[in-house]
C-alpha positions, 0 to 999 in steps of 0.5 A, spaced: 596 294 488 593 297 494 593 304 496 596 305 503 592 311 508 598 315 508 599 315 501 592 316 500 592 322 505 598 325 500 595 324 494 588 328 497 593 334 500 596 334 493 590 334 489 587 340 494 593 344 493 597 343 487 593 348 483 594 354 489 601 353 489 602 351 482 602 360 480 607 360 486 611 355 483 610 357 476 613 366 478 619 362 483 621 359 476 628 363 473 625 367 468 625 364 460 631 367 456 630 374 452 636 377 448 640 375 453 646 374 448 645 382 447 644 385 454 646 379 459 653 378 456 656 383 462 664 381 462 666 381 471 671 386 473 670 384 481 666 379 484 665 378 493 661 376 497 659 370 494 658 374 488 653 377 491 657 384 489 659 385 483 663 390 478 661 390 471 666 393 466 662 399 463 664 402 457 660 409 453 663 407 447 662 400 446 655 401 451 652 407 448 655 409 442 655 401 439 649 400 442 644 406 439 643 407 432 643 415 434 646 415 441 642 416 448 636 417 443 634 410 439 637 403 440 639 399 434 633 394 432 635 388 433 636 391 441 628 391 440 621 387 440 615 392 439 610 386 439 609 387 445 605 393 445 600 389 442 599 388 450 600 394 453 595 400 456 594 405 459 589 406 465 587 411 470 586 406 477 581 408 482 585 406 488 585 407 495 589 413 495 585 416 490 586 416 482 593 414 478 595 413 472 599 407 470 601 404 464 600 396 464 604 391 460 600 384 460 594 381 464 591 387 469 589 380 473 591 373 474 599 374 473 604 370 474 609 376 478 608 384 478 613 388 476 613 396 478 617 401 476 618 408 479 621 413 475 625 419 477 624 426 477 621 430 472 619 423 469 612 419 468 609 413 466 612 414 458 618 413 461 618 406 464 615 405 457 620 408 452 622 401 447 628 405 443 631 409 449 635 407 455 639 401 450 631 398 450 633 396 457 626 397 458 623 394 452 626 387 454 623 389 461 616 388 458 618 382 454 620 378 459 614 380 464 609 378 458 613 372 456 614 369 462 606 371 465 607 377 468 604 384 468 609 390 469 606 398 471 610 404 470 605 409 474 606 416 474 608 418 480 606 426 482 611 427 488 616 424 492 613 424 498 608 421 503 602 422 497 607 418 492 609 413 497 602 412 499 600 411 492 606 406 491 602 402 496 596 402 493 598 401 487 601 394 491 596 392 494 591 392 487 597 388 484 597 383 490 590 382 490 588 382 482 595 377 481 592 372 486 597 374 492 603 373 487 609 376 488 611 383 487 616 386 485 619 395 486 624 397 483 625 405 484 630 409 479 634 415 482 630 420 486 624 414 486 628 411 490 625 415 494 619 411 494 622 405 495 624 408 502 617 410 504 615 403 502 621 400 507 618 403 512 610 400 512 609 394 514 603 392 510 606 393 504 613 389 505 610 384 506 606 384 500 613 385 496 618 379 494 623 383 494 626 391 491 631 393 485 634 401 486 637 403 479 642 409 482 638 410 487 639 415 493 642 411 500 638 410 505 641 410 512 635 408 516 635 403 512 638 398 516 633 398 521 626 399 518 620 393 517 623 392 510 630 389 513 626 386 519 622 382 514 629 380 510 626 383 504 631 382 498 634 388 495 638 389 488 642 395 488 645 397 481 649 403 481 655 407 476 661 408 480 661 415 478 655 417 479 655 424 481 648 424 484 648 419 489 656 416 491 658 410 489 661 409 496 654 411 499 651 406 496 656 400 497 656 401 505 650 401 505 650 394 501 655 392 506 651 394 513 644 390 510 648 384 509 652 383 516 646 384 518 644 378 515 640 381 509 639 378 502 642 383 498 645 385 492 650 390 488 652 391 481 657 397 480 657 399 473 665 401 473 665 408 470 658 408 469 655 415 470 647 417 474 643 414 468 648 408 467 643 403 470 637 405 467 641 403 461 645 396 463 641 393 469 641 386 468 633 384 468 633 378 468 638 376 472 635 381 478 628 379 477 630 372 477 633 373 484 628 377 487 622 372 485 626 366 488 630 370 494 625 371 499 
């Protein structure tokens, strides 16, 4: 059977460019299983928006006290893999900005995705490390990005200023490039939201992201009109409804500004939950999923 001309220029486009959008596909992918049946079981409360906010029912002694074998201190076993540690590191990055620490989960080039954690304050790089705290939210974090082919950094960020953010961005731009221009995602804890904020406000560097998760994170008002916005960036927002840090109402007009603004943008109330609550219970595979596919 012979080959027609068009069909013979589609197969040779198809040839060129498979195996540059074969990683771009692969990161679009949703992100294999990992102990769902422990931490992704989250019964709904209230669902709107065409389910892009929803309440979660949060209970302290079935969440904590069942959860840890000594509660806030250590996780049950069965919450935890420690295999891999085999691919964790630490490193000190000579960037643009200057010199930062980082602690690295999987390949330091050629990954699938990014995944960068900001801590809040008094924190540093051992927090978004810690396998046996926070429920072992954040081991399952590190076993999701190294199962699926990602890299995940927690870096310690010095102040929540123009120093951190511009460090933030650096550290983006080093992900973006060492990946192939692969997706990149912030996600920003408590006052590291802060940085989240800085970072909104460049250009550049949003465009560089697929998307932002603020676990507790302050509300920004200005939000709305920044180059994140403007770029449609997706946002995940997770949140406890008595957080007495940053209000849970803040956070929900805010949620409700972005999206009649025409945002992609998401909320998760932890009802009952408390300031620390999403460090502990947010969804990771099923936020990182959306925000490497919503843009």
């Amino acid at each position: 059977m012979q080959m027609s001309t068009i069909h013979f220029r589609a197969a040779v486009i198809c040839c060129v460019l498979l195996p540059f959008l074969f990683p771009v596909m692969a990161a679009a992918e949703v992100l294999k299983p990992y102990k769902d049946d422990l931490f992704s079981d989250q019964a709904i409360l209230e669902s709107r928006d065409d389910g892009d906010f929803t309440r979660i029912d949060y209970q302290e002694m079935r969440d904590i006290n069942g959860r840890d074998s000594i509660p806030e201190r250590r996780v049950k076993d069965r919450y935890v893999s420690l295999k891999v540690r085999r691919q964790q590191d630490n490193q000190t990055l000579d960037l643009s900005s200057g010199p930062l620490d980082v602690a690295r989960v999987g390949h330091d080039s050629g990954q699938a995705f990014t995944i960068i954690f900001i801590h809040g304050r008094g924190g540093d790089r051992r927090l978004g490390m810690n396998d046996v705290t926070f429920g072992g939210n954040f081991n399952r974090l590190k076993n999701l990005a190294v199962e699926n082919g990602g890299t995940y950094y927690a870096p310690s960020i010095a102040a929540f200023d123009v120093s951190g953010v511009a460090a933030t961005a650096a550290l983006i731009d080093y992900a973006a490039r060492n990946s192939g221009g692969r997706p990149v995602v912030l996600a920003c804890a408590s006052m590291g939201s802060f940085i989240c904020w800085g970072i909104s406000r460049d250009a550049a560097t949003v465009a560089k992201l697929s998307g932002m998760a603020v676990l507790g994170g302050a509300p920004d008002p200005d939000l709305p009109k920044s180059a994140a916005a403007k770029a449609r960036l997706p946002i995940w927002f997770t949140h406890g409804s008595n957080d007495s840090v940053y209000k849970s109402d803040d956070v929900t007009a805010l949620y409700s500004r972005l999206r009649k603004g025409g945002n992609p943008v998401r909320l998760t109330v932890y009802e009952t939950g408390s300031h620390g609550t999403p460090v502990r219970m947010t969804d990771w595979r099923q936020v990182l999923s959306w925000l490497l596919t919503a843009r």
